[in-house]
LUMKEDREN-551583 format. One line per field, with one value per residue (C-alpha): chain; z, y, x; residue in three letters; residue number from 1. Coordinates in nm, 3 decimals, decimal comma, m for minus. Example, Ala and Ser with C-alpha at 12.3 -4.5 7.8 and 13.67 -1.06 7.14 Angstrom:
BEGIN
chaine <- (A A)
pz <- (0,780 0,714)
py <- (m0,450 m0,106)
px <- (1,230 1,367)
residu <- (ALA SER)
num <- (1 2)
REM end
This chain:
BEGIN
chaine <- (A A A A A A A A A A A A A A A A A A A A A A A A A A A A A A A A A A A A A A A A A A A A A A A A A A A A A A A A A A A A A A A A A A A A A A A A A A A A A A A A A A A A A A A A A A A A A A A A A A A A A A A A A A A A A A A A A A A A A A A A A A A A A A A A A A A A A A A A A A A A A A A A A A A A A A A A A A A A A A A A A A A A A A A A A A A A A A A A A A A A A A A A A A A A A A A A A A A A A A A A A A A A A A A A A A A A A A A A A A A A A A A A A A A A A A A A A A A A A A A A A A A A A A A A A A A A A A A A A A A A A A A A A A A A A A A A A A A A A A A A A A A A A A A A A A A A A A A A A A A A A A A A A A A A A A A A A A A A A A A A A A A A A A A A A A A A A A A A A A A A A A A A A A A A A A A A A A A A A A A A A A A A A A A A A A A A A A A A A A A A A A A A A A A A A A A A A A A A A A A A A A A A A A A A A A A A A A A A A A A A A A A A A A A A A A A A A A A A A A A A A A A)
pz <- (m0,037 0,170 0,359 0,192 0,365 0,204 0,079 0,188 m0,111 m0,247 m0,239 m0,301 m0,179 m0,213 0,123 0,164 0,025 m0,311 m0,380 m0,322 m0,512 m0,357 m0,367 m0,434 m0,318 m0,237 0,109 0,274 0,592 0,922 0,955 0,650 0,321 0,176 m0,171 m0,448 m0,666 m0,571 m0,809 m0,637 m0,825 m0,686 m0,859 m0,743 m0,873 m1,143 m1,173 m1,058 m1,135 m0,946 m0,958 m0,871 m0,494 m0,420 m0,146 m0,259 m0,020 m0,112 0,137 0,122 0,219 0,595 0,544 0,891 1,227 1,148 0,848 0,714 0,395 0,178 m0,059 m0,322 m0,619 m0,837 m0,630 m0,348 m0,031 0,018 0,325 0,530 0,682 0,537 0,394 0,063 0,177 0,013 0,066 m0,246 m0,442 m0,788 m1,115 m0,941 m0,776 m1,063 m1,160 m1,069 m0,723 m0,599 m0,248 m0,146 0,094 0,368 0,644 0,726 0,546 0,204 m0,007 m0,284 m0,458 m0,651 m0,860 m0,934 m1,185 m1,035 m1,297 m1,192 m1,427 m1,375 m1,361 m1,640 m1,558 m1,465 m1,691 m1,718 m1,883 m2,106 m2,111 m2,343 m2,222 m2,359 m2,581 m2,721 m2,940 m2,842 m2,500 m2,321 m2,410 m2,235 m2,340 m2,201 m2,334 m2,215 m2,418 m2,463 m2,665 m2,528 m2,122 m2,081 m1,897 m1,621 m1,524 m1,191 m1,242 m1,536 m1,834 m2,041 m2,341 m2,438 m2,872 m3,022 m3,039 m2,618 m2,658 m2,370 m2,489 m2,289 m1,988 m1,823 m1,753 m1,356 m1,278 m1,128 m1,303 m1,251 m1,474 m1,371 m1,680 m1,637 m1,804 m1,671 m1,372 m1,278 m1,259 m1,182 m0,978 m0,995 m1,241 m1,060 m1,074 m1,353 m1,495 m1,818 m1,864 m2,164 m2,426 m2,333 m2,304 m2,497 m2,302 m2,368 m2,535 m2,288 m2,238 m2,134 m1,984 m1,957 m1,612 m1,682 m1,513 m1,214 m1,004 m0,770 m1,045 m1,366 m1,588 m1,543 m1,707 m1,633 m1,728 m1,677 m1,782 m1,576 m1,485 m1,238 m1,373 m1,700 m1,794 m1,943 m2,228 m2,313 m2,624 m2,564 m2,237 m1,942 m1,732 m1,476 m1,397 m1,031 m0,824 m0,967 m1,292 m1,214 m1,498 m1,344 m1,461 m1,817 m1,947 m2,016 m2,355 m2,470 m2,671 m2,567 m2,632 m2,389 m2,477 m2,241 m2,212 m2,022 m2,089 m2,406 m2,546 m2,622 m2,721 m2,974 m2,898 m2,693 m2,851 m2,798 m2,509 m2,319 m2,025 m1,975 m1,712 m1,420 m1,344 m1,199 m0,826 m0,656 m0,427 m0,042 0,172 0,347 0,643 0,877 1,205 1,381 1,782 1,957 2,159 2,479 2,267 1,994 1,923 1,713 1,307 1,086 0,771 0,385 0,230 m0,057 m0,116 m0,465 m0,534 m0,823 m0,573 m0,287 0,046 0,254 0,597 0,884 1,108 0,879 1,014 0,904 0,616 0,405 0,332 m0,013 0,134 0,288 0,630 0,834 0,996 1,219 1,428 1,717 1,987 2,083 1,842 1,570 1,195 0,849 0,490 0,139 m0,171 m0,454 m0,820 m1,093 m0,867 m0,771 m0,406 m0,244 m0,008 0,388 0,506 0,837 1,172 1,301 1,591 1,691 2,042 2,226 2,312 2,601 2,926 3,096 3,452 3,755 3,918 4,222 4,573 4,839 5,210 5,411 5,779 6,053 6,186 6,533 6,837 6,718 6,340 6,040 5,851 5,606 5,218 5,028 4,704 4,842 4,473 4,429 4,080 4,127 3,737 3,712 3,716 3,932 3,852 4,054 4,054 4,157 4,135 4,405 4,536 4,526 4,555 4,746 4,662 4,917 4,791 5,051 4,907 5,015 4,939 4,996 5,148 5,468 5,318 4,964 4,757 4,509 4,227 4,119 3,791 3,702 3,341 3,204 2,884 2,700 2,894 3,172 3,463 3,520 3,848 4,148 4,426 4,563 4,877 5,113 5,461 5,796 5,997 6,291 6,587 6,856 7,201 7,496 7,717 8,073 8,299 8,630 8,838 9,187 9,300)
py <- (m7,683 m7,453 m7,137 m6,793 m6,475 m6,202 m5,916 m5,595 m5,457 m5,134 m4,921 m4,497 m4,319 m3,966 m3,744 m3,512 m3,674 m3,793 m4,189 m4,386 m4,716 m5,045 m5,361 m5,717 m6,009 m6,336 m6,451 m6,614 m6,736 m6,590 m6,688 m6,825 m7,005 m7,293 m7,281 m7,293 m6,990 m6,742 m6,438 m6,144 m5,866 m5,526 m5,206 m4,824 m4,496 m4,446 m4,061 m3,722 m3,333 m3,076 m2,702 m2,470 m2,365 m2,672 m2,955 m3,300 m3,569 m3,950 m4,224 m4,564 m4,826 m4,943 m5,274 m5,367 m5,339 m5,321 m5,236 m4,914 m4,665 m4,479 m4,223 m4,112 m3,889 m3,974 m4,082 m3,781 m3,893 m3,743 m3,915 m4,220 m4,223 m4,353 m4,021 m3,780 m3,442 m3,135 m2,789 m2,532 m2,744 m2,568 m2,699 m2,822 m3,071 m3,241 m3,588 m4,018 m4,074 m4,452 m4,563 m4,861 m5,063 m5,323 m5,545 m5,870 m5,817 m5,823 m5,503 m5,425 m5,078 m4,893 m4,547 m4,257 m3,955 m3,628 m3,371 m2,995 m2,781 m2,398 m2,189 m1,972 m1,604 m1,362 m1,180 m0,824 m0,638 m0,291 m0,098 0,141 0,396 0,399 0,697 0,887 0,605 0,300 0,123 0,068 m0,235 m0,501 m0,695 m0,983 m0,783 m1,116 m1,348 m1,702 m1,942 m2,229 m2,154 m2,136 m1,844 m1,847 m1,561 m1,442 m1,417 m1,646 m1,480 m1,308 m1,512 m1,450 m1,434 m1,525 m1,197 m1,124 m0,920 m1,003 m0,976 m1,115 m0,828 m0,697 m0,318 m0,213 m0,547 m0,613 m0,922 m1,100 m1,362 m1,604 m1,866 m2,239 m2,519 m2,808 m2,787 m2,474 m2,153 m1,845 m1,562 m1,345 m1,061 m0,693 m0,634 m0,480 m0,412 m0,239 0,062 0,175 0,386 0,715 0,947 1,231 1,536 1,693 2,022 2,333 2,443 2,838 3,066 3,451 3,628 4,016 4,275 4,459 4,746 4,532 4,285 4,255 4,011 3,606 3,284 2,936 2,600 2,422 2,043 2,147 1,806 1,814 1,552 1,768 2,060 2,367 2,558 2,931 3,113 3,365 3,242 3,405 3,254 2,962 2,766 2,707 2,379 2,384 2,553 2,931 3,134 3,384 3,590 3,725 4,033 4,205 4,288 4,041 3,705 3,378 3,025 2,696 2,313 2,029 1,822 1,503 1,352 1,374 1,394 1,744 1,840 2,051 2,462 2,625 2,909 3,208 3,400 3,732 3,962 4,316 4,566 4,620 4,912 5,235 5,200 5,582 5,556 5,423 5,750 5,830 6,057 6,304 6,483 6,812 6,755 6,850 7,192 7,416 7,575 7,279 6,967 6,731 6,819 6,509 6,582 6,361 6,415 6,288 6,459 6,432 6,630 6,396 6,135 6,047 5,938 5,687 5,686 5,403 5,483 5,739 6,017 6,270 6,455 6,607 6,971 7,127 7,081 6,772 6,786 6,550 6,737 6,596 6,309 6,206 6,228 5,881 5,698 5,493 5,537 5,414 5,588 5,444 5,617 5,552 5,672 5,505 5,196 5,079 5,133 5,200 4,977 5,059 5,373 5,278 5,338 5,735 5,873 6,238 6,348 6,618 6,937 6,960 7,060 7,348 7,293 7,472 7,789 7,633 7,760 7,791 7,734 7,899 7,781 8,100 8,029 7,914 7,943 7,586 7,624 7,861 7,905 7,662 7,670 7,387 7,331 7,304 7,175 6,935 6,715 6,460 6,437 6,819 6,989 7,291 7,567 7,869 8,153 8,238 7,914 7,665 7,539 7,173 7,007 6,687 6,398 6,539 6,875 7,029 7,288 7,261 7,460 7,795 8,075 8,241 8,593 8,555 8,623 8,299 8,238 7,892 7,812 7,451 7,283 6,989 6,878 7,251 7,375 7,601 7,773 8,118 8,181 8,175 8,463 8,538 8,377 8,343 8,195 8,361 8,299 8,127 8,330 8,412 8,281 8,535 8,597 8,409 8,608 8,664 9,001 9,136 9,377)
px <- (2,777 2,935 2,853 2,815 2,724 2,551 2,716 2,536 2,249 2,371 2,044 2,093 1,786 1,707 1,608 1,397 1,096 1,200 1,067 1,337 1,407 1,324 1,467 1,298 1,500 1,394 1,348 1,654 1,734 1,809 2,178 2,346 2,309 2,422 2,467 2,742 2,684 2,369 2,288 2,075 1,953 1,854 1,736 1,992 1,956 2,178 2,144 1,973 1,952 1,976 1,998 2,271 2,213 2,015 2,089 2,240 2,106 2,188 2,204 2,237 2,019 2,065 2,295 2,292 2,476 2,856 2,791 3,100 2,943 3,249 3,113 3,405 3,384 3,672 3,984 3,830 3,668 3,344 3,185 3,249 2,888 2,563 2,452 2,562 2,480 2,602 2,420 2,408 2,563 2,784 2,843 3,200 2,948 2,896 3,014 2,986 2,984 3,072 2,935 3,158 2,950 3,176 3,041 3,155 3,471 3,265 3,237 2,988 2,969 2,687 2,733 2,558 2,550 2,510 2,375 2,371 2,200 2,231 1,904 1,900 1,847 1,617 1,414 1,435 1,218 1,173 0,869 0,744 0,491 0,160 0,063 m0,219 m0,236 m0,123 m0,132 0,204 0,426 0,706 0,949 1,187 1,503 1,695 1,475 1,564 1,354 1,519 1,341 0,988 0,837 0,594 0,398 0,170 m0,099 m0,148 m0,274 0,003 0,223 0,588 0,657 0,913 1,081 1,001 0,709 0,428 0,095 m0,216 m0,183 m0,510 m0,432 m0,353 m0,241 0,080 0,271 0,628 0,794 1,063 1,182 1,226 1,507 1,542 1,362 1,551 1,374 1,534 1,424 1,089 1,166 1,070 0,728 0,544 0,236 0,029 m0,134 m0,458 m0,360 m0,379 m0,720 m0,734 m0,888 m1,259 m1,231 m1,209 m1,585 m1,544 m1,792 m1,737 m1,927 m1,941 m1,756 m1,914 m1,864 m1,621 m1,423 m1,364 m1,476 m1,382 m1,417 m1,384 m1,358 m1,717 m1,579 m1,226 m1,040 m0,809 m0,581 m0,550 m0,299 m0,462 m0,194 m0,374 m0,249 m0,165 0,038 m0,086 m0,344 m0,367 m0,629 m0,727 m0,906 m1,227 m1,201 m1,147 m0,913 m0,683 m0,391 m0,638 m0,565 m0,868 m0,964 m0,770 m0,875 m0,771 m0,787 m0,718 m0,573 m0,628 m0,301 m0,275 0,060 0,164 m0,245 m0,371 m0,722 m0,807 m0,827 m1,139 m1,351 m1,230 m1,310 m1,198 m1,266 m1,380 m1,263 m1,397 m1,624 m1,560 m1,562 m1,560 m1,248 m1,297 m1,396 m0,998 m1,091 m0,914 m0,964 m0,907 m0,886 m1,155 m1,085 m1,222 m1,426 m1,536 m1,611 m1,377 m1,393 m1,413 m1,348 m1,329 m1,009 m1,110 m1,371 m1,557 m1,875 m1,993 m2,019 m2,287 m2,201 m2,388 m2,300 m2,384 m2,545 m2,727 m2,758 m2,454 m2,424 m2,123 m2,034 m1,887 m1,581 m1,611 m1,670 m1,886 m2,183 m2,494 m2,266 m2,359 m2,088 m1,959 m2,084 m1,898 m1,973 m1,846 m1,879 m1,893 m1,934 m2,131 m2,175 m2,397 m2,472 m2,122 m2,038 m1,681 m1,544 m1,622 m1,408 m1,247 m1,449 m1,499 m1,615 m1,642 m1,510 m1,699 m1,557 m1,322 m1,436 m1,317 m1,209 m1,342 m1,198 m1,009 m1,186 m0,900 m0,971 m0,718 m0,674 m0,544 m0,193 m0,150 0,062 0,205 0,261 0,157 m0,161 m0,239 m0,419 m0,621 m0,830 m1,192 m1,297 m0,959 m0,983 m0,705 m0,726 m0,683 m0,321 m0,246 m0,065 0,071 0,170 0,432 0,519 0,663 0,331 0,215 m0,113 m0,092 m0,349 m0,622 m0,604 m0,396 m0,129 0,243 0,552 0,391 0,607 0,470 0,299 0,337 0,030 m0,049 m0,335 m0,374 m0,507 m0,702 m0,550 m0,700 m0,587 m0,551 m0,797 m0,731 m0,996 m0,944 m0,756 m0,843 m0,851 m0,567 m0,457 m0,156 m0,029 0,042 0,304 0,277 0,187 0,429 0,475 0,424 0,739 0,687 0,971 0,989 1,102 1,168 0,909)
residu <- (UNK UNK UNK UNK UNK UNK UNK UNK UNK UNK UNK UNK UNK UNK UNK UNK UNK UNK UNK UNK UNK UNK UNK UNK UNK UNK UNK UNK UNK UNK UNK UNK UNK UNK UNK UNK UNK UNK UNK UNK UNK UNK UNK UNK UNK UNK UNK UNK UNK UNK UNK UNK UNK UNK UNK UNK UNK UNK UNK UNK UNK UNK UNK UNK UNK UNK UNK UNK UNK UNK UNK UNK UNK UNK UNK UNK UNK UNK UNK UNK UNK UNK UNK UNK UNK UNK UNK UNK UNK UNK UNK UNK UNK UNK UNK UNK UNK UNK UNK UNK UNK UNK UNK UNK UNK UNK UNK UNK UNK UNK UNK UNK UNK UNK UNK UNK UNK UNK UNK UNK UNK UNK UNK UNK UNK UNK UNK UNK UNK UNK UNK UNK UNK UNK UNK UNK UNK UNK UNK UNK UNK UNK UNK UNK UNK UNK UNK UNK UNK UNK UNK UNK UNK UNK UNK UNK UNK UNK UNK UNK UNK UNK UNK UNK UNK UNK UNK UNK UNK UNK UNK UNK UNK UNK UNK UNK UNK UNK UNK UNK UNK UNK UNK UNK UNK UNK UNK UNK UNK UNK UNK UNK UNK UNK UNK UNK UNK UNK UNK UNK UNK UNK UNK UNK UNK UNK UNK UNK UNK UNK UNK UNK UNK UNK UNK UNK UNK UNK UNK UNK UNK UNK UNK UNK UNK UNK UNK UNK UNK UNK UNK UNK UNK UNK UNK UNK UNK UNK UNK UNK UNK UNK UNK UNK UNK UNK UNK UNK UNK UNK UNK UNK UNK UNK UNK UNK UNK UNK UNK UNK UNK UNK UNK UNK UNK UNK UNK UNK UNK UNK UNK UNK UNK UNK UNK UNK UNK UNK UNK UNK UNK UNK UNK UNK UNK UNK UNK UNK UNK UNK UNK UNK UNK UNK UNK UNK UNK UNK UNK UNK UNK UNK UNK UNK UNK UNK UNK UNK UNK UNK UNK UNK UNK UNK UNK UNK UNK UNK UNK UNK UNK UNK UNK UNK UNK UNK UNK UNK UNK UNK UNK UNK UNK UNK UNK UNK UNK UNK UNK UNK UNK UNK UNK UNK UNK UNK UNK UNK UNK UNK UNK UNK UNK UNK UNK UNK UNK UNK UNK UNK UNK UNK UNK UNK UNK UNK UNK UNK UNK UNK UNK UNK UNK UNK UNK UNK UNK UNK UNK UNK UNK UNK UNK UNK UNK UNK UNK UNK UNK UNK UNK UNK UNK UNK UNK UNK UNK UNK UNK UNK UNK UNK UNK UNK UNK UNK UNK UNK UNK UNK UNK UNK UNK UNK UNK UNK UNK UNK UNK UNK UNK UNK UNK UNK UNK UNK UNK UNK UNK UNK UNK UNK UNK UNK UNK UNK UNK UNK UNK UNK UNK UNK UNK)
num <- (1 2 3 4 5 6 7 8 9 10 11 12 13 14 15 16 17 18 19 20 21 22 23 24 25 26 27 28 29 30 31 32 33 34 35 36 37 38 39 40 41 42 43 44 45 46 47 48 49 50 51 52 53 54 55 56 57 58 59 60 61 62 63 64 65 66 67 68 69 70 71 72 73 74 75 76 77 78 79 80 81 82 83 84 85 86 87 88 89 90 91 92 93 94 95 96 97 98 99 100 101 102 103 104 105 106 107 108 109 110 111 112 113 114 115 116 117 118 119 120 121 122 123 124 125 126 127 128 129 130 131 132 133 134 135 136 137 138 139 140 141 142 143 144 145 146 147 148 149 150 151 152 153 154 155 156 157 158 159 160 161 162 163 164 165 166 167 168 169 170 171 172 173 174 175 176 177 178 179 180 181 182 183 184 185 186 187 188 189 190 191 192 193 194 195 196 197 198 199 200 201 202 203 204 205 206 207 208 209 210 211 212 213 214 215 216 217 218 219 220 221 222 223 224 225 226 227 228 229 230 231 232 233 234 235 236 237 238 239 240 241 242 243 244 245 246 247 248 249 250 251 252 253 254 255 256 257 258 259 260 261 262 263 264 265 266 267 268 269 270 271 272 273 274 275 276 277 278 279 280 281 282 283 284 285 286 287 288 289 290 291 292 293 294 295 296 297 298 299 300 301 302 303 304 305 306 307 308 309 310 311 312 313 314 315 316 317 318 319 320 321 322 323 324 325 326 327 328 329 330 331 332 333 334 335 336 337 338 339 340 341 342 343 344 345 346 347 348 349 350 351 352 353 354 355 356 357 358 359 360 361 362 363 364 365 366 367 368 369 370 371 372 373 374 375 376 377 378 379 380 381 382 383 384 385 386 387 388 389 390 391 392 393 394 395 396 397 398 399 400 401 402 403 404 405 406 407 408 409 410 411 412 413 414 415 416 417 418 419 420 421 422 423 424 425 426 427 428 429 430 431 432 433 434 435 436 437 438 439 440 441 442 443)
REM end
């Protein structure tokens, strides 16, 4: 007998969790073994599949300390360590890979068959909308019978042709297909929708015309998720139901529409015109004067008409003007005729007449050794204007008059607004009085 050392056991393992293959051998020795011919069987794996854009991990079973690993594909060197790893791998990747084992100056060498299957593709889908009488549809327009397809949530099928049946409506779903263990992408997200409602018939009702509108109608059963069509065209609907834009005296009819559903045609229905309303009381004045009061007057004046007032208390003329006020107080007018009312004239008031102002009272003051005489308005109104005559004077803010010429006559009238006093007496200024001579003479 003579020594034989053992040749490292060629073991492939897949990483990353994947079972690898083991290895029964019988028990030897520590060291070495005597023997002339010894036969040792092992079990490698022979192939896997993978898919496009997936990791290739191999490695080889640990043969010892000193032990050198030589992965080839072909006649290429892929790596001289104990591992196989190849990130998103490509069909290029495919092919027999040899792991050449050394250690001890002994060799052994196990192969594998790399498979790389490419995920087949997405599905996309067409959708036809639901209608009045049918409820929407989708198809896989890229259908291929050889893939299966997978769906979330479970529930719908694929046929033969790529039509899905099986969807609950309002439910989002995607599909992705699987061959070979490959699955492609989620397809975009999609879902079904119920055949379309058809709308309730338009249910109309007519209000009469009154003294402040004319006729309307709406929609009792109005849906806000509807469209309402009125032959002839015209009207609108608003929130809630309300019909605008009617022409009265004229007949119409209304459609719901809701999509592409349309109900069948209302009764007909129309408007009538409002009622006469007397026009809203326009009004005019005439400024009070010295010798009036203000005149308030209706320009619009119509006889066949009554006129309420508010406060009551005034009444209106033949020819329209306002009588019975009371000074300083506001009022507003309508009209009326055969039950319908006017709208609210604007506010009034009537001024009182003007007041004339007081005949000015002059003091006059005797002129002095020291300066001249001097005038002023006993009865001064700061918010009264002064005029003289002849003119020149001024009346300062405490009634005392300035400007005057020493011995000429003035009258002063008081003018408030229009109104003017009669004038006053007559008045004028002295000069100022002169100084004795002090001289001195020889007697």
């Amino acid at each position: 007998m003579k020594n034989f050392t053992l040749l490292p056991m060629l073991v492939l393992l897949i990483l990353h969790g994947i079972t690898a293959f083991a290895i029964d051998l019988p028990k030897l020795p520590k060291s070495k073994i005597t023997q002339t011919t010894t036969n040792y069987s092992f079990t490698s794996l022979s192939e896997i599949s993978l898919c496009v854009g997936e990791k290739l991990a191999l490695t080889a079973e640990d043969a010892g300390s000193g032990a050198s690993y030589l992965w080839k594909k072909g006649s290429s060197t892929v790596s001289n360590t104990q591992d196989l790893v190849i990130n998103n791998v490509t069909l290029s990747h495919a092919g027999i890979y040899t792991l050449t084992v050394t250690k001890n100056t002994c060799t052994n060498t196990a192969q594998i068959e790399v498979k790389i299957n490419t995920a087949p593709a997405t599905p996309t889908l067409t959708h036809t909308a639901a209608t009045c009488a049918n409820a929407s549809s989708h198809r896989i327009s890229n259908y291929d019978a050889s893939v299966s397809y997978t769906f979330s949530p479970a529930g719908p099928t694929v046929n033969a042709g790529g039509n899905i049946t099986g969807m609950v409506a309002g439910t989002n779903y995607t599909v992705k297909a699987t061959k070979n263990t490959c699955e492609s992408s989620n397809s975009s997200s999609f879902s079904a929708s119920s055949k379309l409602v058809t709308p309730a018939i338009p249910l109309v009702t007519t209000n009469s015309a009154t003294c402040s509108s004319k006729g309307s109608s709406a929609i009792t059963n109005y849906d806000a998720t509807v469209t309402y069509i009125f032959s002839p065209a015209g009207p609108s609907v608003a929130t809630g139901g309300a019909i605008s834009g009617m022409a009265t005296g004229t007949n119409y009819t209304v459609k719901a529409q809701k999509l592409t559903c349309s109900s069948v045609a209302s009764s007909t229905f129309s408007i009538a015109a409002q009622l006469p309303t007397p026009a809203t009381p326009l009004l005019a004045s005439t400024a009070a004067t010295c010798t009036r009061n203000e005149i308030i007057k209706i320009t619009n004046y119509d006889a066949s008409l009554s006129y309420t007032f508010n406060p009551a208390g005034p009444t209106v003329s033949a020819t329209g003007e306002v009588s019975g006020m009371t000074i300083g107080t506001n009022y507003t007018v309508k009209a009326v005729k055969s039950g319908c009312s006017s709208g609210t004239s604007t506010a009034f008031d009537q001024a009182a007449q003007l007041t004339t102002p007081a005949i000015p009272i002059i003091n006059s003051t005797a002129a002095t050794c020291s300066h001249d005489g001097t005038s002023s308005i006993q009865n001064f109104d700061a918010g009264t204007t002064y005029i003289f005559s002849p003119t020149g004077p001024s009346v300062g803010a405490s009634g005392a008059i300035s400007g005057m010429t020493v011995g000429t006559s003035y009258t002063v009238i008081a003018q408030k607004s229009t109104c003017q006093s009669n004038a006053s007496s007559a008045f004028s200024n002295t000069g100022q009085l002169p100084a004795p001579k002090a001289i001195i003479k020889k007697k």
